[in-house]
C-alpha atoms as an extended CHARMM CRD file, in Angstrom:
* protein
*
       210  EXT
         1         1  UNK       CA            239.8050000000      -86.5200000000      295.5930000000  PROA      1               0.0000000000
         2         2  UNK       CA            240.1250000000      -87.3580000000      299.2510000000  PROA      2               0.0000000000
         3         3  UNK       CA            243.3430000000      -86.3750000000      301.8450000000  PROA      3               0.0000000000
         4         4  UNK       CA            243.9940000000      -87.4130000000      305.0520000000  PROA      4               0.0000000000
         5         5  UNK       CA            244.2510000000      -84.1690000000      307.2200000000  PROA      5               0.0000000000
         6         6  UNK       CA            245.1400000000      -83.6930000000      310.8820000000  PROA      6               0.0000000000
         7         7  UNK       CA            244.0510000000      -80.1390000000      310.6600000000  PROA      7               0.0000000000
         8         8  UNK       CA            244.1550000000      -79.2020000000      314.2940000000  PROA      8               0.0000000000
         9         9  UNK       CA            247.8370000000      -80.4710000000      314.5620000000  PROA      9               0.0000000000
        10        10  UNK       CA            248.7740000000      -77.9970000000      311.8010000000  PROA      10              0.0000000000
        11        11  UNK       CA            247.3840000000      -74.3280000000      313.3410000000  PROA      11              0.0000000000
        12        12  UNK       CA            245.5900000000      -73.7770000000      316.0460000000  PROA      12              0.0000000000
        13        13  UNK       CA            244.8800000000      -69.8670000000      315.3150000000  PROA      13              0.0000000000
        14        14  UNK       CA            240.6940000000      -69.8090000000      315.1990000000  PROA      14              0.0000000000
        15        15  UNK       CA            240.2500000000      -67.4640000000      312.2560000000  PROA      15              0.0000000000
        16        16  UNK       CA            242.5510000000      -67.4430000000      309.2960000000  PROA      16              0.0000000000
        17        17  UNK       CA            244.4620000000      -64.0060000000      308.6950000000  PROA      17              0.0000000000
        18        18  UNK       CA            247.3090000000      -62.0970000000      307.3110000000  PROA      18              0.0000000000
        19        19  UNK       CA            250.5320000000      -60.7860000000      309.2470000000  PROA      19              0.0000000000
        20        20  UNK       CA            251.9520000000      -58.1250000000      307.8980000000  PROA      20              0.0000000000
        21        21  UNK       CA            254.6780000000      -58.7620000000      305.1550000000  PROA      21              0.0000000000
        22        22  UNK       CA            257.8770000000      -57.3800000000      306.8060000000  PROA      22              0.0000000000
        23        23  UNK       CA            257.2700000000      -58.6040000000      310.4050000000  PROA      23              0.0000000000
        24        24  UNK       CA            260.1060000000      -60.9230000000      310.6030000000  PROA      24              0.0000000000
        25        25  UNK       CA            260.9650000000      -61.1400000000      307.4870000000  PROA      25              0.0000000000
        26        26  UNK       CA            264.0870000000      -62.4210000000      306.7600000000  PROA      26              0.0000000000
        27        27  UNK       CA            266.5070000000      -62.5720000000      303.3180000000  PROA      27              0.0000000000
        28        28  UNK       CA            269.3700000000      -64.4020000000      302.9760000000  PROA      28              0.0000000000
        29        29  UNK       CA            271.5950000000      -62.9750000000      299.9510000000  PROA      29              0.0000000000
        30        30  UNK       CA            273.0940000000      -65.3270000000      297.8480000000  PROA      30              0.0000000000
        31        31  UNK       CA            275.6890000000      -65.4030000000      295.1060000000  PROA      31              0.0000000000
        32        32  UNK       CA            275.1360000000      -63.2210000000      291.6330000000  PROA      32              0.0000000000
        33        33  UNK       CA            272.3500000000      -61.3810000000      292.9100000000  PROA      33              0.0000000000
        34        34  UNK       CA            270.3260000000      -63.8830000000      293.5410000000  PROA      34              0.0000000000
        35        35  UNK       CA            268.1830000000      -63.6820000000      297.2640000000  PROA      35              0.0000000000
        36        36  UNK       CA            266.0270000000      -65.1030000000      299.3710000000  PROA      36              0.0000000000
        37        37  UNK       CA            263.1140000000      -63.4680000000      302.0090000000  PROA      37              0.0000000000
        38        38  UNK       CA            261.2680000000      -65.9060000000      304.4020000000  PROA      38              0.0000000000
        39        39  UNK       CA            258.7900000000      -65.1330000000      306.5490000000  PROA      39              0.0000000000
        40        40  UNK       CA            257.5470000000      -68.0660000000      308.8680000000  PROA      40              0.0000000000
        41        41  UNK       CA            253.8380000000      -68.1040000000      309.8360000000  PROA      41              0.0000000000
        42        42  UNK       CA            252.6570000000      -65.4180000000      307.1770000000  PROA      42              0.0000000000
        43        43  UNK       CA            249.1870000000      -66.8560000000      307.5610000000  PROA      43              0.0000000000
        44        44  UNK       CA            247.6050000000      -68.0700000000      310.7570000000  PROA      44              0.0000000000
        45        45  UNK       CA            244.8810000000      -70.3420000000      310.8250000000  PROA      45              0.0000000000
        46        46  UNK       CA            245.7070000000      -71.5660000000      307.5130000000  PROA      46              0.0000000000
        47        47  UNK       CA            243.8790000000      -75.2010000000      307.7020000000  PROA      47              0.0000000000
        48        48  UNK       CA            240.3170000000      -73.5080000000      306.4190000000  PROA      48              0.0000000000
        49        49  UNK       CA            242.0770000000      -72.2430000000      302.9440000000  PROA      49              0.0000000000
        50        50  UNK       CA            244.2920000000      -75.6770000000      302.7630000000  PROA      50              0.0000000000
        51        51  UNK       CA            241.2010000000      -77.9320000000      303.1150000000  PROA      51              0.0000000000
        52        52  UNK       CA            239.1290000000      -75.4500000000      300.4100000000  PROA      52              0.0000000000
        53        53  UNK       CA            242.3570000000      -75.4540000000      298.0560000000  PROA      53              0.0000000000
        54        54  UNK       CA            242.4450000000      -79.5990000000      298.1970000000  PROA      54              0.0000000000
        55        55  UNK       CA            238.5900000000      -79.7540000000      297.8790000000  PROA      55              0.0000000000
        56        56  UNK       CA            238.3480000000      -77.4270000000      295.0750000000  PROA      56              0.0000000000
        57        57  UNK       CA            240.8710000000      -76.5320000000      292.7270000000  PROA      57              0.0000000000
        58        58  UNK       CA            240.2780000000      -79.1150000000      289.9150000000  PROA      58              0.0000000000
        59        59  UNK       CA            243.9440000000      -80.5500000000      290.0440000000  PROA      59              0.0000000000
        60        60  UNK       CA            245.3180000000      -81.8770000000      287.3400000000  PROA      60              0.0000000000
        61        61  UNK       CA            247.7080000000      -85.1020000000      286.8780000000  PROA      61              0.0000000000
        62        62  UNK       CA            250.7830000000      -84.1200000000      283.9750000000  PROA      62              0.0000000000
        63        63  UNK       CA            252.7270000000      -86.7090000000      282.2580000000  PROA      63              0.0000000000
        64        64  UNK       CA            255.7680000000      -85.7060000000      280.2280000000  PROA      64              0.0000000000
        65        65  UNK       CA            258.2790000000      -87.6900000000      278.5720000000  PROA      65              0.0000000000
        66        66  UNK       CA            261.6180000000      -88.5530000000      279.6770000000  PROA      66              0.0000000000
        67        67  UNK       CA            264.1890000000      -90.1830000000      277.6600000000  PROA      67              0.0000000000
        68        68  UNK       CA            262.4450000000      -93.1280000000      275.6910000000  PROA      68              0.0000000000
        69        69  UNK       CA            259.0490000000      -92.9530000000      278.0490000000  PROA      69              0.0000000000
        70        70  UNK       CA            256.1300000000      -91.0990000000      279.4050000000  PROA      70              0.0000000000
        71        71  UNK       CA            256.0910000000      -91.1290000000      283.2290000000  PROA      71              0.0000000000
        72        72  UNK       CA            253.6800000000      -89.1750000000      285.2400000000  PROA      72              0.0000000000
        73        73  UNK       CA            254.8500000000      -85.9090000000      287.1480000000  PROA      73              0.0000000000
        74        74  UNK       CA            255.2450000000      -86.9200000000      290.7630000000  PROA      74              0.0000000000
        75        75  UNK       CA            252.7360000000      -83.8110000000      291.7800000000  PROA      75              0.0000000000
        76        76  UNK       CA            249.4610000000      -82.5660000000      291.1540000000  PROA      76              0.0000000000
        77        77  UNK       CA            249.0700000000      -79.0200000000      289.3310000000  PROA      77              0.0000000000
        78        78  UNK       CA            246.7250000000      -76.2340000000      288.2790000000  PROA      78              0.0000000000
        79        79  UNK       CA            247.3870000000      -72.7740000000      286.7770000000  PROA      79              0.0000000000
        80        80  UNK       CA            245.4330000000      -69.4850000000      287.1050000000  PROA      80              0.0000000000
        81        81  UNK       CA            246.2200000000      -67.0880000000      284.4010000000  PROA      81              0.0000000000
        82        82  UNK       CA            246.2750000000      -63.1040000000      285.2460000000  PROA      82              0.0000000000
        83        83  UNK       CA            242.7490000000      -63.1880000000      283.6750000000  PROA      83              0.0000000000
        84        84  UNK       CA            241.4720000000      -66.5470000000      285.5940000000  PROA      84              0.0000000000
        85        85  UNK       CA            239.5260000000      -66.3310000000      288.9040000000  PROA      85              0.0000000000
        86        86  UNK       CA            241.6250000000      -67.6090000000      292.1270000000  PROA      86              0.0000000000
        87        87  UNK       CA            240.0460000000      -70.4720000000      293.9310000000  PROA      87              0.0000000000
        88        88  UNK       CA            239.5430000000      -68.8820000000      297.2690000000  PROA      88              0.0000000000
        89        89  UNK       CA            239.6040000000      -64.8220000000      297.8590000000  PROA      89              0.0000000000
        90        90  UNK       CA            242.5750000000      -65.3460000000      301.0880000000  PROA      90              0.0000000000
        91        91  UNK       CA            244.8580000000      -66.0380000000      297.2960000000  PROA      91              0.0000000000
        92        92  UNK       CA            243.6400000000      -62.7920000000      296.2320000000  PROA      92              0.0000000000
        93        93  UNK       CA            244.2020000000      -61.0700000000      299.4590000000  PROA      93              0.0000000000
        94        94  UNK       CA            247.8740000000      -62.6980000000      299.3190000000  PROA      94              0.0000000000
        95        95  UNK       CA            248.6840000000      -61.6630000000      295.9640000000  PROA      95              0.0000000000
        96        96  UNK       CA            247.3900000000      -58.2810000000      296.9630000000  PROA      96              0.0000000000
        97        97  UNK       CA            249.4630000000      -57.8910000000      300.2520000000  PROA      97              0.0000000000
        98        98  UNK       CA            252.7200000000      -59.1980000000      298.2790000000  PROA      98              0.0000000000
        99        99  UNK       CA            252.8690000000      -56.7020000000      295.6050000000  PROA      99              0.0000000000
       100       100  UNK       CA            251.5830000000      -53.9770000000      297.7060000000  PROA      100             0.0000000000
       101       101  UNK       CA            255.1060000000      -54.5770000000      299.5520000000  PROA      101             0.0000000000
       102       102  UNK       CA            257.3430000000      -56.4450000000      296.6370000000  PROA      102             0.0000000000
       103       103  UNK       CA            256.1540000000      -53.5420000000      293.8240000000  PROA      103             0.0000000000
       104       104  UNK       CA            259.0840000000      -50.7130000000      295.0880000000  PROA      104             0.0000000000
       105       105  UNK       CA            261.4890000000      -53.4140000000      294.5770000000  PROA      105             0.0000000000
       106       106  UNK       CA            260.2050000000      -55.4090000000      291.4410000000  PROA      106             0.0000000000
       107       107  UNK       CA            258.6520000000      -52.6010000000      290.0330000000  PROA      107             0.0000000000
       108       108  UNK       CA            255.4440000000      -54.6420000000      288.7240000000  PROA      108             0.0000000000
       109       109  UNK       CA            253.0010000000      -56.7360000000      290.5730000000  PROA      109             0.0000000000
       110       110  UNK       CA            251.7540000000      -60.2080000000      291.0000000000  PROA      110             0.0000000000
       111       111  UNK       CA            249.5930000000      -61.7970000000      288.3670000000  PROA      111             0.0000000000
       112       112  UNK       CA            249.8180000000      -65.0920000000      288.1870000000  PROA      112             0.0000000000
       113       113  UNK       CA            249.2210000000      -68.2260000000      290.6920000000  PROA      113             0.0000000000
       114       114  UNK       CA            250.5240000000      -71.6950000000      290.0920000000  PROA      114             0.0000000000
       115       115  UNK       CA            249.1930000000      -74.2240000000      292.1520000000  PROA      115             0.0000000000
       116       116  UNK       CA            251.1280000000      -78.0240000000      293.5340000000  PROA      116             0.0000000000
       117       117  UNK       CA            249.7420000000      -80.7770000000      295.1150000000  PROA      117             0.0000000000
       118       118  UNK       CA            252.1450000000      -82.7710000000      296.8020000000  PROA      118             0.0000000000
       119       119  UNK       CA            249.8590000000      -85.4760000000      298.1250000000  PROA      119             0.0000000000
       120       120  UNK       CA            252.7490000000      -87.4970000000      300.3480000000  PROA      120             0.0000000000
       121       121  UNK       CA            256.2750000000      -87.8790000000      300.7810000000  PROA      121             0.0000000000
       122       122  UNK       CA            256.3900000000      -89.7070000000      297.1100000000  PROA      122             0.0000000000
       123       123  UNK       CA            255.2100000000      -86.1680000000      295.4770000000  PROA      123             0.0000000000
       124       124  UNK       CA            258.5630000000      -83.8280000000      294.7770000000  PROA      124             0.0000000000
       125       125  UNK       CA            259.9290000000      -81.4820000000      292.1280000000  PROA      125             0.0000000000
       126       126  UNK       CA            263.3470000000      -81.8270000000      290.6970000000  PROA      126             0.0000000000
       127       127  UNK       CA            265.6940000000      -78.9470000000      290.4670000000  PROA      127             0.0000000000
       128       128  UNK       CA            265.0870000000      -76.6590000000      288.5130000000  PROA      128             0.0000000000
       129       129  UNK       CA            264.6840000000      -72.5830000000      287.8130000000  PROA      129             0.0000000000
       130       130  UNK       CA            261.4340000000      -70.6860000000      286.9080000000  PROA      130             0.0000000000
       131       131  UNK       CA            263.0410000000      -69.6110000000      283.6880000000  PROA      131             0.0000000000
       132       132  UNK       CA            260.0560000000      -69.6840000000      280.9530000000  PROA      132             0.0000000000
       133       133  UNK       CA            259.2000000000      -65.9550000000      279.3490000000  PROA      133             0.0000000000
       134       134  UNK       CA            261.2210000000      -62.9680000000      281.1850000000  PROA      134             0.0000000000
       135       135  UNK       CA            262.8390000000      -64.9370000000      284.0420000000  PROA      135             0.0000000000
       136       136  UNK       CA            265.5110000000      -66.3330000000      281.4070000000  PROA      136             0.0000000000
       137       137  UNK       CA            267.2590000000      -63.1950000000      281.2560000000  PROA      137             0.0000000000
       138       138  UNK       CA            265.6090000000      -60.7990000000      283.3150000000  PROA      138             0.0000000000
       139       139  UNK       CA            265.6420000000      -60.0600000000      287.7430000000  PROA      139             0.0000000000
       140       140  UNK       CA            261.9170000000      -61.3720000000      288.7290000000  PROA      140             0.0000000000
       141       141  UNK       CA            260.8270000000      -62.4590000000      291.9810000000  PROA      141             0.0000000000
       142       142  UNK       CA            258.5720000000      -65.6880000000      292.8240000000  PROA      142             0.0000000000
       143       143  UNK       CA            256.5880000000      -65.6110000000      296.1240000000  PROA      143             0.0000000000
       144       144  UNK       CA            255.5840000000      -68.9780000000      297.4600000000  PROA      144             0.0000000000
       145       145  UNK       CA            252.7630000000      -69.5540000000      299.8780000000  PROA      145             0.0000000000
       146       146  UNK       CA            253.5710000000      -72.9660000000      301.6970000000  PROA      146             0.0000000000
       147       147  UNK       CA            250.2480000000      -74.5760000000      303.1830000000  PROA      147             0.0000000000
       148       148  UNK       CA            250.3170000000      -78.5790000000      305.2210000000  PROA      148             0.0000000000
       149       149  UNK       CA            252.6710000000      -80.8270000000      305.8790000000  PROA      149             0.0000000000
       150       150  UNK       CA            256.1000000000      -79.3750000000      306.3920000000  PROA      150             0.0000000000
       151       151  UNK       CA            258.4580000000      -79.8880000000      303.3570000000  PROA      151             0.0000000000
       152       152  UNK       CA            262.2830000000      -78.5160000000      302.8880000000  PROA      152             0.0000000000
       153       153  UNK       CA            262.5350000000      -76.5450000000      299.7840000000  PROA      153             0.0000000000
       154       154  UNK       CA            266.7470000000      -76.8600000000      298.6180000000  PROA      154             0.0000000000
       155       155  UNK       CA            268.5240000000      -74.3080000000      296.6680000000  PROA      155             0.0000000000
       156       156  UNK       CA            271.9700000000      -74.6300000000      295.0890000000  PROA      156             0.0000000000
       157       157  UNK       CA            273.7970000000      -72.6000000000      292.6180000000  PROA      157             0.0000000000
       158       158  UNK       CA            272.3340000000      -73.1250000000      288.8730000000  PROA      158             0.0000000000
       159       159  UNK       CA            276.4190000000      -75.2590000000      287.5530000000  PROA      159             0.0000000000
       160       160  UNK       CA            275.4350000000      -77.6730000000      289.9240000000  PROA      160             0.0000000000
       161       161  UNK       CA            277.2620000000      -78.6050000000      292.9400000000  PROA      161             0.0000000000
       162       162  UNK       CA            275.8510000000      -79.5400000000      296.6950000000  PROA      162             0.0000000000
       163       163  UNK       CA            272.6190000000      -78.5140000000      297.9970000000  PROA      163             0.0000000000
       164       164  UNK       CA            273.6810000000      -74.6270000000      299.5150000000  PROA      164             0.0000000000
       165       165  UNK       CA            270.4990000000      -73.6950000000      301.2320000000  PROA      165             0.0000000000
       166       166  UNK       CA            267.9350000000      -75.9520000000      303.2030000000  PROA      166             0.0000000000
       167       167  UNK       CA            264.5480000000      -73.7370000000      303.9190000000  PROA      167             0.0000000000
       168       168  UNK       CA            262.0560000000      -76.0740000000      306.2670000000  PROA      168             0.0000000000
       169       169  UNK       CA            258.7920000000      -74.2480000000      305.0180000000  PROA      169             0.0000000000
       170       170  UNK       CA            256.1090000000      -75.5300000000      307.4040000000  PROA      170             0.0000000000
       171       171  UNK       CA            252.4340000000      -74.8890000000      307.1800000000  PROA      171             0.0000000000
       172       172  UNK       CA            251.3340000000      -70.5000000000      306.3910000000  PROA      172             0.0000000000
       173       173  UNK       CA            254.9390000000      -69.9320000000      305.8410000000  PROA      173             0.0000000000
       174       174  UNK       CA            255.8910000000      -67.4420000000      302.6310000000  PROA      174             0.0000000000
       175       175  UNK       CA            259.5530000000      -67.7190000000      300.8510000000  PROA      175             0.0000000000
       176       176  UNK       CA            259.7380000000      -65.3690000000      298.2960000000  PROA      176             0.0000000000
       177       177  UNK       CA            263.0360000000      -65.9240000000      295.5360000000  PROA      177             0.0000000000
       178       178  UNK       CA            264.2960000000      -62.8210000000      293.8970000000  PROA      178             0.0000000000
       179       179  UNK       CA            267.0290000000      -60.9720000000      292.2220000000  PROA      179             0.0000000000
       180       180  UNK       CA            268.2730000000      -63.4170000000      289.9160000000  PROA      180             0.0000000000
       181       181  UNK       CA            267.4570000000      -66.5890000000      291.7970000000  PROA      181             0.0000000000
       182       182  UNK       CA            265.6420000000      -67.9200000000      288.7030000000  PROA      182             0.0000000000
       183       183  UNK       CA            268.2970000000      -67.8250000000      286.3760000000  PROA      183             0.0000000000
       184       184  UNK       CA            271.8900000000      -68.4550000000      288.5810000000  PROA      184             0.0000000000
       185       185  UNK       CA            269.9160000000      -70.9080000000      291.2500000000  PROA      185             0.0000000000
       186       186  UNK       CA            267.5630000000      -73.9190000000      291.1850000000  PROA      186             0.0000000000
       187       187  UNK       CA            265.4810000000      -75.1090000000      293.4020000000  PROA      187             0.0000000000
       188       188  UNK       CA            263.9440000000      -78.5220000000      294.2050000000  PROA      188             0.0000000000
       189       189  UNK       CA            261.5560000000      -80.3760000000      296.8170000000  PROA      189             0.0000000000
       190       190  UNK       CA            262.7420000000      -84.0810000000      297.5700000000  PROA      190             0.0000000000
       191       191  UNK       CA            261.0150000000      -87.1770000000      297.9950000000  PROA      191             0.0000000000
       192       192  UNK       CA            261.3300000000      -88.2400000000      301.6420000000  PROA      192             0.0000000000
       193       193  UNK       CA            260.3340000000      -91.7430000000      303.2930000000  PROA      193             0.0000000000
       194       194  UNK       CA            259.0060000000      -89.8810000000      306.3460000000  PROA      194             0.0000000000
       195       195  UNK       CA            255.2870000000      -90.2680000000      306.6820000000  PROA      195             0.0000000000
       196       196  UNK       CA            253.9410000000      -86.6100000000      305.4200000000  PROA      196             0.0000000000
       197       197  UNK       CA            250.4440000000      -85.6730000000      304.6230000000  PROA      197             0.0000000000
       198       198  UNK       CA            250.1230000000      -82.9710000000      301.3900000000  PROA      198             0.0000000000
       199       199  UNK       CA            251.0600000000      -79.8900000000      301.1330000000  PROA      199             0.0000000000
       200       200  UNK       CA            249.7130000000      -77.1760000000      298.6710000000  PROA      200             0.0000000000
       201       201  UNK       CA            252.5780000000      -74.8810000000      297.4800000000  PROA      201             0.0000000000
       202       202  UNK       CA            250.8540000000      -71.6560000000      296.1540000000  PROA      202             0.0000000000
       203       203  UNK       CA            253.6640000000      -70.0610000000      293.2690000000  PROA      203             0.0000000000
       204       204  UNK       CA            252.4410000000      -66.1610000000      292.6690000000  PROA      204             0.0000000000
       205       205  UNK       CA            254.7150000000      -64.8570000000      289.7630000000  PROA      205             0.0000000000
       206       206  UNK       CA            254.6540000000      -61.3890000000      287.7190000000  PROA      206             0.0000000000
       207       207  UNK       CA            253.0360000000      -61.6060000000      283.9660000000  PROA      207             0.0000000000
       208       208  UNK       CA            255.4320000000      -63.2940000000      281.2000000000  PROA      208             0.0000000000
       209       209  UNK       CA            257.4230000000      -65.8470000000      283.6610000000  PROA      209             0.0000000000
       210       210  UNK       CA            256.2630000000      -69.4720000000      284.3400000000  PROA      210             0.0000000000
């Protein structure tokens, strides 16, 4: 599978690596205990790990029926179990670094990684909470590692309503949802007609919550 990629328009840092977790971090506190921390530019030099990531992980195309059809999931996915080797080592390094400064508040670490391919502006996810396993009636956190093209990631109160939060996540940024975000919020990334090349969104969630 081929993408077009304008790498040196995305990050111009020469080696990719780390900043530190709280540097600029920033949480917006929502309604019902529900939160929000981003922190813009996470990882520099983050075209190496978005080329590997769109090269490698062996992305798979979902279909899943919807009302009297089967339509294809406007995304590409891929899901590493606790027990499944991650694609590239900077995931392990990021999953590492998270929990290292999430565990005092969530009390557990990282396990999992869930991987989208959003190849163009056609690619989106509907709104919706992370509430499969714990998340459906417990506090969690998901921490999302954005990577490419520039997409806005909307949040709004679970009973509906308008959109209450607009978070432009551009290319090494990290947005991490916690509290109860999952189960009083959903989230969702539109379709736009705006020429956009992909963008991997890399989900890192705590064992028994999909």
């Amino acid at each position: 599978m081929s993408f077009a990629l304008q790498g040196s328009l995305l990050d111009l840092a020469e080696e990719s690596s780390f900043g530190a977790v709280g540097d600029g971090l920033e949480r917006t506190v929502l309604t019902d205990g529900a939160w929000v921390d981003v922190r813009r530019g996470w990882l520099r030099g983050a075209d190496p790990l978005l080329e590997a990531l769109l090269r490698d992980v062996p992305w798979h195309a979902e279909r899943r029926r919807m009302y009297d059809s089967v339509v294809d999931v406007p995304r590409l996915t891929k899901f590493y179990a606790a027990d499944e080797a991650l694609p590239h080592p900077l995931l392990v390094e990021a999953r590492e670094r998270l929990s290292d400064h999430y565990e005092p508040e969530l009390g557990e670490r990282f396990a999992t990684a869930g991987l989208c391919c959003y190849r163009d502006g056609r690619d989106s996810v509907a709104w919706h909470g992370d509430r499969v396993g714990r998340s459906r009636e417990e506090d969690t956190m998901v921490a999302i590692l954005s990577l490419g093209s520039p997409r806005p990631l909307l949040l709004r109160p679970r009973d509906g309503g308008a959109t209450a939060l607009r978070l432009p996540l551009g290319h090494g940024d990290l947005v991490v949802m916690g509290g109860s975000c999952q189960r009083t919020w959903d989230h969702a990334i539109p379709k736009t007609t705006q020429a956009v090349g992909p963008r991997v969104s890399v989900q890192l969630r705590v064992l028994g919550v999909r």
